[in-house]
C-alpha positions in Angstrom: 33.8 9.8 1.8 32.6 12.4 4.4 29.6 15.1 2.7 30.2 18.3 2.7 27.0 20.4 4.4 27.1 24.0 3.3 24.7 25.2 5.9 23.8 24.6 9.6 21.2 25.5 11.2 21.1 25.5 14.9 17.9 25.7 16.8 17.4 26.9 20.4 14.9 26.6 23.1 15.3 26.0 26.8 12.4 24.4 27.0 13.0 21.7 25.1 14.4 18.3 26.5 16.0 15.3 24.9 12.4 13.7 24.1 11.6 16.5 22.2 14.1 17.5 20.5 14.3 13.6 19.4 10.9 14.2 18.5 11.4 17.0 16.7 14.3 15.7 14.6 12.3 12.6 13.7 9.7 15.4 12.4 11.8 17.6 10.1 13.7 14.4 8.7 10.2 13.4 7.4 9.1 16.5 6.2 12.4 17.0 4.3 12.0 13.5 2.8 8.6 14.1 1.5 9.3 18.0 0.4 12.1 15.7 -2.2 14.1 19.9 -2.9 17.0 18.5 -0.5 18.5 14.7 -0.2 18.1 13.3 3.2 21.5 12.1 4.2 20.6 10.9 7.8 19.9 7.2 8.6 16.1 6.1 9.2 17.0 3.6 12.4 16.5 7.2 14.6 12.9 7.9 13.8 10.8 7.7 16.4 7.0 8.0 17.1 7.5 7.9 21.3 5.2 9.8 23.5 6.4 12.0 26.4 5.2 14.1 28.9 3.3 17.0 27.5 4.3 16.4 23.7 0.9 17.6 22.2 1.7 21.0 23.4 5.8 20.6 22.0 4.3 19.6 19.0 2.1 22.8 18.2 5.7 24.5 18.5 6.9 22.3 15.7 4.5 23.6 13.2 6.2 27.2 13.9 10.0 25.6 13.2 8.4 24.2 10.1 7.3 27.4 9.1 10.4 29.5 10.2 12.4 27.3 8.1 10.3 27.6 5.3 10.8 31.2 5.2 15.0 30.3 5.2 13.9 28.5 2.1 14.9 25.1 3.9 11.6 23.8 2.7 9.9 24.3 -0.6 6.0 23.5 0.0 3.2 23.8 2.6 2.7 21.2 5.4 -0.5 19.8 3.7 1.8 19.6 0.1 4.2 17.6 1.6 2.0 15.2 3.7 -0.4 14.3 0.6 3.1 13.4 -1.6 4.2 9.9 -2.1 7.5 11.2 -1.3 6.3 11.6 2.0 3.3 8.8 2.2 6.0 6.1 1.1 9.5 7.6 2.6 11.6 5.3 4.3 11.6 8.1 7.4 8.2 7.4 8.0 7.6 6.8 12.2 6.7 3.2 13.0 4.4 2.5 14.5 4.5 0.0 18.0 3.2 -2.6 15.7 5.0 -1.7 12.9 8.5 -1.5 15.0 7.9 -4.8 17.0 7.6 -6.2 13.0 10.5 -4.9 12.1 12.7 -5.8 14.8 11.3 -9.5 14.7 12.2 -9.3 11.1 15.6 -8.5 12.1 16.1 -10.8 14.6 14.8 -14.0 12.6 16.8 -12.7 9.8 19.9 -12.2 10.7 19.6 -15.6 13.1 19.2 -17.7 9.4 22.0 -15.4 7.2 24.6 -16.3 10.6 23.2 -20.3 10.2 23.7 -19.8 6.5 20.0 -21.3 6.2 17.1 -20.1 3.8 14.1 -18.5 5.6 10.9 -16.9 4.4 8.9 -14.0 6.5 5.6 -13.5 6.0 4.2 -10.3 7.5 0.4 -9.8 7.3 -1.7 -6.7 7.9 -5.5 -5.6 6.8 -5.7 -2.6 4.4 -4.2 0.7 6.2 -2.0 -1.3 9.0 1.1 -0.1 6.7 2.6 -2.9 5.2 4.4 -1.3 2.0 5.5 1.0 4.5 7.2 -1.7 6.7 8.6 -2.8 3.5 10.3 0.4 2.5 11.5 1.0 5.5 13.0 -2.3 6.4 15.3 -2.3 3.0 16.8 1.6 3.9 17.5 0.1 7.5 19.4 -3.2 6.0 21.5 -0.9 3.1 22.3 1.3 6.3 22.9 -1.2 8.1 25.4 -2.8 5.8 26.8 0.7 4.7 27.9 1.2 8.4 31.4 1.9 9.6 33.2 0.1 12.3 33.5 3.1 15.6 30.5 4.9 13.9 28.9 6.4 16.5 25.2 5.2 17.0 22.5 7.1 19.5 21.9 4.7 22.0 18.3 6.1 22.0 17.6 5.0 18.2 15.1 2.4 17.9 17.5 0.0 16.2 20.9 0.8 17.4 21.1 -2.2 18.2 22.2 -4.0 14.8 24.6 -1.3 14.2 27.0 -3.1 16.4 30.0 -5.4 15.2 28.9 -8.4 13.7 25.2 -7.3 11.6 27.5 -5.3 9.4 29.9 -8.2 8.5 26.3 -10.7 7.9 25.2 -8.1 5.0 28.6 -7.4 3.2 27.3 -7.7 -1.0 24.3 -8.5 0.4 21.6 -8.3 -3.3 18.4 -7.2 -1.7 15.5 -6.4 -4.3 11.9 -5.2 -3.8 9.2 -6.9 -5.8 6.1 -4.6 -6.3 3.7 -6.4 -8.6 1.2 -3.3 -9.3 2.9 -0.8 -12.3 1.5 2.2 -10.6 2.8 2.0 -7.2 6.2 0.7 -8.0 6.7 4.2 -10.4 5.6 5.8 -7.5 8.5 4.1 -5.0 10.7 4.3 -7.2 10.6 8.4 -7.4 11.4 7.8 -3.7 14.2 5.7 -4.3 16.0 8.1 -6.6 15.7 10.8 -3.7 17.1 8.8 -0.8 20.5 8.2 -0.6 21.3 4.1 -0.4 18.5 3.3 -2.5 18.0 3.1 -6.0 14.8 2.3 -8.4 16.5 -0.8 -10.1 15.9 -2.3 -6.6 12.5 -2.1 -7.7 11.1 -4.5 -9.2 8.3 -6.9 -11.5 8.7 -10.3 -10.6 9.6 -11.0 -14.5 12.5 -8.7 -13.8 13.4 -11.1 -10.9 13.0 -14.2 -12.9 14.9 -13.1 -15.7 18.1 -11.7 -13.6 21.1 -13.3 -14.4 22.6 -13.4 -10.6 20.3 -14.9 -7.8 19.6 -12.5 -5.3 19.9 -12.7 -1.1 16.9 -11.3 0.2 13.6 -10.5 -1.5 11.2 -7.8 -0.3 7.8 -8.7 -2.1 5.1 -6.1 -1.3 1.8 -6.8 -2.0 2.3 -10.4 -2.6 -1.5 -11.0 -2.8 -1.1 -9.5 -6.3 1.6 -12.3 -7.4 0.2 -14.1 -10.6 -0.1 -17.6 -10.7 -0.1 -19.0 -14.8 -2.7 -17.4 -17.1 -3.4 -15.6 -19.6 -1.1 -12.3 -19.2 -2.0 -8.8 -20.4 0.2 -9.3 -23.4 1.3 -12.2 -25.7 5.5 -11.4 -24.6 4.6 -11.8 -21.2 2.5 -15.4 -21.8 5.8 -16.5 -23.6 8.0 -14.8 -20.7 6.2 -16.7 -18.0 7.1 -20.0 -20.0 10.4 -18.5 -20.3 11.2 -17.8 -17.1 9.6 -21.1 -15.4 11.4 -23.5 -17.9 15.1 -21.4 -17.2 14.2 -22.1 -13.2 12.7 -25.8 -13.0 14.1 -27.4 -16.1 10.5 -27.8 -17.7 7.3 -25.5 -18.2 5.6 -26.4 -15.2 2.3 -25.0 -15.2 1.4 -25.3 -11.8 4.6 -23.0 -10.7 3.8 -19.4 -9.8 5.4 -15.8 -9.2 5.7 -17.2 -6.1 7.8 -19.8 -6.7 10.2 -17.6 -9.0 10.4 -15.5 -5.8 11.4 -18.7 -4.0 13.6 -20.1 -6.3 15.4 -16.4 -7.3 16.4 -15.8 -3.3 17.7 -17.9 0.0 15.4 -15.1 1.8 12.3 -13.7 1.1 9.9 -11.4 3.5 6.2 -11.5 1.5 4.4 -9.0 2.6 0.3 -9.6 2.3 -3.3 -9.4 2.8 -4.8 -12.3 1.2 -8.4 -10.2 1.2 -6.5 -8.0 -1.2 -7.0 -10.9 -4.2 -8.5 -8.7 -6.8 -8.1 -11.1 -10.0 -8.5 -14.5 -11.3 -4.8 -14.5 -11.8 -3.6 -13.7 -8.7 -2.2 -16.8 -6.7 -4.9 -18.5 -5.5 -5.7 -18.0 -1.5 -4.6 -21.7 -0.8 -1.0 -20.7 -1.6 -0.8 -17.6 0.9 -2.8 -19.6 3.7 -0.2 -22.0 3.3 2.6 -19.3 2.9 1.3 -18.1 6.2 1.1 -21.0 7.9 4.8 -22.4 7.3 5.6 -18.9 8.5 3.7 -19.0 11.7 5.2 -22.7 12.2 9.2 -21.2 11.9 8.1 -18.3 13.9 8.9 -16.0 11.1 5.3 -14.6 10.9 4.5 -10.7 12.1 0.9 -9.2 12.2 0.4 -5.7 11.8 -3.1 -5.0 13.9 -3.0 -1.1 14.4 -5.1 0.7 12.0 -2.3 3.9 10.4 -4.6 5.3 7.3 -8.1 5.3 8.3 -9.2 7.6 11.3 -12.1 5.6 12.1 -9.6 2.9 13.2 -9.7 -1.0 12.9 -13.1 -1.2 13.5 -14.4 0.8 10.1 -12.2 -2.0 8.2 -14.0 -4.7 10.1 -16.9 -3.0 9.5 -16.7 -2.8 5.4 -15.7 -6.4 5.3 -18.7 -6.8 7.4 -21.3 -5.0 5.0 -19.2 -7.2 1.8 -19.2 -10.6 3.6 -20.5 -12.8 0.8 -21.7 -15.2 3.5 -23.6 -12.9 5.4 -27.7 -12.4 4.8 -29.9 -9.5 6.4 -28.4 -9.2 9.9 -26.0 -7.0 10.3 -25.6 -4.8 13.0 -27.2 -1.1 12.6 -25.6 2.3 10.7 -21.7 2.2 12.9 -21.5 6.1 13.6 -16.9 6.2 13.8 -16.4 9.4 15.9 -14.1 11.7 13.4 -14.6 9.6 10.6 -16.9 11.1 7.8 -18.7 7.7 6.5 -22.0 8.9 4.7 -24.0 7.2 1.7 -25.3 9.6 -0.7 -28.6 9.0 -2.7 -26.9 11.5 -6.1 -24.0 10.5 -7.5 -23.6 14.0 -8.7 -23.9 15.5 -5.1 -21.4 13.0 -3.7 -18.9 14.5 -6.7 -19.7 18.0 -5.4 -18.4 17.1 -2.0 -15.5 15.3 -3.4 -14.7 18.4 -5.3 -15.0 20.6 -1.9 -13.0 18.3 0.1 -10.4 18.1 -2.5 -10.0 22.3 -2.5 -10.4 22.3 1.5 -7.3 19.2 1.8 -6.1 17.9 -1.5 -6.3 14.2 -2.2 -9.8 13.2 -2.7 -10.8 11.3 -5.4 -14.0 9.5 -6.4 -13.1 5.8 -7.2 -15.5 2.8 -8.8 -15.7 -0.4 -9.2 -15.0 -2.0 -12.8 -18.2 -1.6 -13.6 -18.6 0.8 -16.7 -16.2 -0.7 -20.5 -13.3 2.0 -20.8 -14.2 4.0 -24.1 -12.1 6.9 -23.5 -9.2 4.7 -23.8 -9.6 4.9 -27.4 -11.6 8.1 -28.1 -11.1 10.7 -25.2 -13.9 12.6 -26.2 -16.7 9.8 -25.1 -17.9 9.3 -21.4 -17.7 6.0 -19.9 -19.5 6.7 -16.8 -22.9 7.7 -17.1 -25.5 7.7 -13.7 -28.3 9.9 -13.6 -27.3 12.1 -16.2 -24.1 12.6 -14.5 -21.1 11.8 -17.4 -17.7 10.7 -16.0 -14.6 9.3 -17.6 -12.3 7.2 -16.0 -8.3 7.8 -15.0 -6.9 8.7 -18.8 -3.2 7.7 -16.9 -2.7 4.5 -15.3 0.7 5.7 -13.8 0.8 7.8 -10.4 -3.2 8.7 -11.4 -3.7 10.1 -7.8 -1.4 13.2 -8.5 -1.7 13.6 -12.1 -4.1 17.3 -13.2 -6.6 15.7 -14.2 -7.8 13.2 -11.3 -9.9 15.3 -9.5 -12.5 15.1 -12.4 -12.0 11.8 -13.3 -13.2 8.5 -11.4 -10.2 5.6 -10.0 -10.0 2.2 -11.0 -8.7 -0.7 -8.1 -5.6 -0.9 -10.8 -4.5 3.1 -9.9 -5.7 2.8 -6.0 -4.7 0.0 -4.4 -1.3 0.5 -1.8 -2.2 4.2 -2.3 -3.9 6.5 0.5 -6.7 9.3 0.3 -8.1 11.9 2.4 -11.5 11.1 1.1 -12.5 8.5 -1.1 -15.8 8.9 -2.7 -16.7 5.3 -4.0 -19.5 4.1 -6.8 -20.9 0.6 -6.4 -21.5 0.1 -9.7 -24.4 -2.5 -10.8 -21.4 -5.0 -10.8 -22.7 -5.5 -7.5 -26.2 -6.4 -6.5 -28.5 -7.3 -3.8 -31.2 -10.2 -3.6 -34.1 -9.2 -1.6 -35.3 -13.1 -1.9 -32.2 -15.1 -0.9 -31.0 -12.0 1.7 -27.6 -12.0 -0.2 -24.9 -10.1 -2.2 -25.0 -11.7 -5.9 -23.0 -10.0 -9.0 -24.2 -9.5 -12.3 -21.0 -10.6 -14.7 -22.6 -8.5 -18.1 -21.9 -5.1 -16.0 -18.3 -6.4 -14.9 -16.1 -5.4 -17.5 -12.5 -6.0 -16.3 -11.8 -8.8 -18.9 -8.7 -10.0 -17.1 -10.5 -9.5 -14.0 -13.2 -12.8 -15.1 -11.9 -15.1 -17.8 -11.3 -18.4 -16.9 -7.7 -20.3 -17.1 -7.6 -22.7 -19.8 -4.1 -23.2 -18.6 -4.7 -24.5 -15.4 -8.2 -25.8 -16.3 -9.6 -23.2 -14.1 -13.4 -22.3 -14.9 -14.6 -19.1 -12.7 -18.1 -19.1 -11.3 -20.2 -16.6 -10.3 -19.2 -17.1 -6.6 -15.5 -16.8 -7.4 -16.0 -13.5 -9.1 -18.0 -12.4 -6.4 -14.8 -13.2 -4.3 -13.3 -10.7 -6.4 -15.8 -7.9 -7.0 -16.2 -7.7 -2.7 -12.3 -7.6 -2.0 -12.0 -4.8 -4.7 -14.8 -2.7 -2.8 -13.4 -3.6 0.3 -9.8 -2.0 -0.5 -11.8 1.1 -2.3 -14.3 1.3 0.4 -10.9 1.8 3.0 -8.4 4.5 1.1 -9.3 7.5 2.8 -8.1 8.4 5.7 -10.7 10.9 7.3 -13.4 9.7 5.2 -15.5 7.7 2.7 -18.4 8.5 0.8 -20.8 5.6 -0.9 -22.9 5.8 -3.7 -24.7 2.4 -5.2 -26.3 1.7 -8.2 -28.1 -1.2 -7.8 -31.4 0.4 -6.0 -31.9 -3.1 -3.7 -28.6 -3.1 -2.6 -29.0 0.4 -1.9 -31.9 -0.4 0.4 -30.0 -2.9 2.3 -27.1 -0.7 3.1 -29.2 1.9 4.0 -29.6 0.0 7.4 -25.2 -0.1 7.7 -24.1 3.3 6.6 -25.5 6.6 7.6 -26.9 8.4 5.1 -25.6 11.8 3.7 -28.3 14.9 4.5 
C-alpha cells in the first residue's frame, strides 16, 4: 500500500554534491527518528557515516537546514534535545560505524549462507563498553524486517551501504521469518521498546525477557540477544513466580528440570539462529551465566567464523584507551604499578576530594548539556524504597537518595538530584558521569591490592550464594563483580567522568592514576 506524504520539502544548493547531500539525508533521517513528532518511513540500509572532501565545512551548513526546518515546524526540539533521547541514542538510523558496518555485513553474509543451507548457526559479536553493540543490534533487526518487507523491481540506491541484500533471492530467505530481540535488563528494554513503537516495521512485542522466549508457544528463527552477559544461569530469582517459571520453562524444553541449563540454553533451544551480543567484563551478578559459558560461546563462534569484534570506541571521547585504562586501575590482579595520571586530550577525567563539589559540577554540566548524572556503586541499603522521606546516601554530610524509578531513570525529573544504580545505567550513555566508589571497594596498603568489604555491599542478589547449583561465592568472586560494575559506571559518559572514593586508602592509590580535580 503506497503512503500518502502531505508535504515535500525540496532543498536547494549548488554547492552541494551527491556525497553531501547523501550525507545530509543520512543526518535529517536521524534527527527525525530521535525528535519521535513524525514516523520515519525510509529504510535504514542508506545511512551512511562516509567522509568526503571538505565535509566538516558541509556539515556546519547542516546545522542551518536543521534549524530552518525547525522553524517549518518539521522538527519539534533542539539539536541537544534530540541527541540526549533514547529515541535518538538507540534508533535503528543510527550511522555505523566502519567497525560496526563490517559487523553487520559479516552478520549478513554468515546468516543468510546457514538460512540458504537450512543449517542452525549462532553469531557471537563482542565489543568493550561504548563500541555500540545494542546499537548493532537494533539496527541489524530494522535492516532484516526491511529486508524481508522488500518488493521485487524496488528500486535500491546503489550507493546504500547494503543494497546489496535487497536483490532477488535475500527477500525470498526471510519470508515469515520470527525474529525476536532478547534484552535481559527491564530498563533498557522499556526504553527500546518506545523506539519500536515509532519506527515503522518494528514493534515492542519483538522485545523481549528471555522467560517470554521460553514460554512462547511457536519457536522462533532468529534471536537477537543483547547484552547476553546479563543472561541468568539457575538461582534464586527476584521473585518466587520466576524461581517456579525457570523450572517451568526448563522442564517444557528438555523433558526434565535440569539444573545446570541456562537462559542460554532456552535461547538455543527456542531458535535455529541466534546472534548473542556480549562483553563478558559486563558480568555484574552472581546469577549471570558464569564466564566459562561465553568464553566458550565465543570460541565455537570464532571456530564457525561467525564471530565479529567491535574495537572502535563510539561513546567515550577519550577513545579506547580511557576504557583500557579503567579496567587497568580495577584489575583485581594488579598491585602498585600502574602507569601515572593518563591525561585523554578532550576528555574531562578528574577525581574530586568532596563528594558535594563533584555534585555541584554534575549539576552545572547537567544545565550547560543535559544528561549528567552522578551514579554509585551498591554500596549504601535502599531506604527510600520504603519511606521516601529518609536519605540513603550519606558522605560528609552530604544526604543523597538513590533512583526512586527503576524504569528509563536517566530521563525521568527527578534524576538529576538523585544518584544511579548499575541496574538503571548499564547499555545507557551519559554526557558526564559523576561516579561514587563507595567503601564496597577498598584498598590494602600491605598486600598492594584491591580487596572488598561484603558488610558495605548491599545488593542482596548481587552476593548470595546458589544453593541450587552448589555455588558458594567468595570474596574474590564478588570482587569480580564489584570491579566489572565500576568498570561499566566508570565508562558512561561520553565527554567525561568524575570520581569520588570513599575508602581514604584507595583514594590514595588512585591519586597516582587519575588527575585530580582543582
Amino acid at each position: 500500500m503506497a503512503t500518502e506524504i502531505p508535504n515535500v520539502i525540496v532543498g536547494v544548493d549548488a554547492t552541494f554534491n551527491k556525497s553531501v547531500c547523501l550525507d545530509l539525508e543520512s543526518y535529517l533521517i536521524r534527527m527525525l527518528a530521535g525528535d519521535g513528532f513524525y514516523r520515519v518511513l525510509n529504510r535504514n540500509d542508506g545511512i551512511t557515516e562516509a567522509d568526503y572532501y571538505d565535509r566538516g565545512r558541509y556539515r556546519e551548513t547542516f546545522r542551518e537546514v536543521f534549524d530552518e526546518l525547525r522553524r517549518d515546524g518539521v522538527f519539534t526540539r533542539s539539536i541537544p534535545e534530540i541527541e540526549n533521547s533514547d529515541l535518538f541514542k538507540l534508533s535503528p538510523f543510527k550511522a555505523l560505524s566502519q567497525d560496526q558496518a563490517v559487523a553487520v555485513d559479516g552478520i549478513l553474509e554468515g546468516l543468510f549462507q546457514d538460512l540458504e543451507a537450512g543449517t542452525d548457526s549462532t553469531i557471537v559479536v563482542q565489543g568493550d563498553p561504548g563500541t555500540g553493540k545494542t546499537v548493532v543490534a537494533i539496527y541489524l533487526l530494522k535492516l532484516l524486517v526491511d529486508i524481508a518487507a522488500s518488493t521485487p523491481g524496488e528500486h535500491v540506491d546503489s550507493d546504500s551501504l547494503f543494497s546489496e541484500f535487497f536483490v532477488p533471492g535475500y527477500r525470498e530467505l526471510l519470508t515469515d521469518i520470527r525474529i525476536g530481540l532478547v534484552v535481559p535488563q527491564q530498563s533498557l528494554r522499556e526504553s527500546i521498546k518506545k523506539v519500536f513503537r515509532k519506527t515503522p516495521g518494528l514493534r515492542p512485542e519483538m522485545v523481549m525477557t528471555a522467560f517470554e522466549v521460553g514460554f512462547a508457544e511457536e519457536d522462533f528463527d532468529l534471536l537477537i540477544v543483547d547484552e547476553s552477559h546479563r543472561l541468568n544461569q539457575r538461582a534464586n530469582q527476584p521473585s518466587g513466580v520466576q524461581n517456579k517459571n525457570f523450572s517451568v520453562i526448563t522442564q517444557k524444553l528438555f523433558g526434565s528440570d535440569d539444573k545446570t541449563k541456562t537462559q542460554l540454553d532456552w535461547i538455543t533451544a527456542k531458535s535455529k539462529h541466534q546472534i548473542f551480543l556480549l562483553d563478558a567484563a559486563q558480568s555484574v551478578r552472581p546469577a549471570d551465566v558464569p564466564p566459562e559459558l561465553l568464553t566458550g560461546l565465543v570460541r565455537q563462534a570464532k571456530l564457525s567464523r561467525r564471530h565479529h569484534p567491535l574495537m572502535s570506541q563510539m561513546r567515550v571521547q577519550a577513545g579506547s584507551d580511557y576504557v583500557a585504562c579503567v579496567r587497568r586501575i580495577l584489575d583485581t590482579t594488579t598491585t602498585s604499578t600502574l602507569p601515572p595520571a593518563e591525561l585523554f586530550e578532550g576528555y574531562d577525567f578528574r577525581m574530586f576530594d568532596s563528594v558535594s563539589e563533584m555534585r555541584a559540577e554534575i549539576r552545572r554540566k547537567d544545565a550547560a548539556v543535559g544528561l549528567s548524572r552522578l551514579l554509585a556503586g551498591y554500596a549504601w541499603a535502599w531506604k527510600t524504597k520504603t519511606d521516601k522521606t529518609l536519605y540513603d546516601i550519606e558522605i560528609d554530610g552530604c544526604q543523597l537518595r538513590w533512583n526512586s524509578t527503576q524504569t528509563d531513570w536517566i530521563a525521568s525529573p527527578k534524576s538529576v538530584d538523585e544518584v544511579g544504580s548499575i541496574h538503571t545505567v548499564q547499555g545507557y550513555d551519559l554526557n558526564y558521569a559523576g561516579v561514587i566508589i563507595g567503601p564496597d571497594l577498598r584498598f590494602d596498603p600491605v598486600a598492594g591490592k584491591l580487596v572488598i568489604d561484603r558488610g558495605s555491599y548491599f545488593d542482596k542478589k548481587g552476593k548470595e550464594n546458589n544453593p541450587v547449583l552448589g555455588k558458594t561465592y567468595t570474596d574474590d568472586d564478588l570482587l569480580r563483580f564489584i570491579t566489572n560494575i565500576y568498570a561499566v559506571l566508570l565508562t558512561r559518559g561520553i565527554r567525561g567522568t568524575y570520581v569520588f572514593v570513599c575508602d581514604p586508602a584507595l583514594r590514595a592509590y588512585l591519586r597516582g592514576f587519575i588527575p585530580i580535580a582543582v
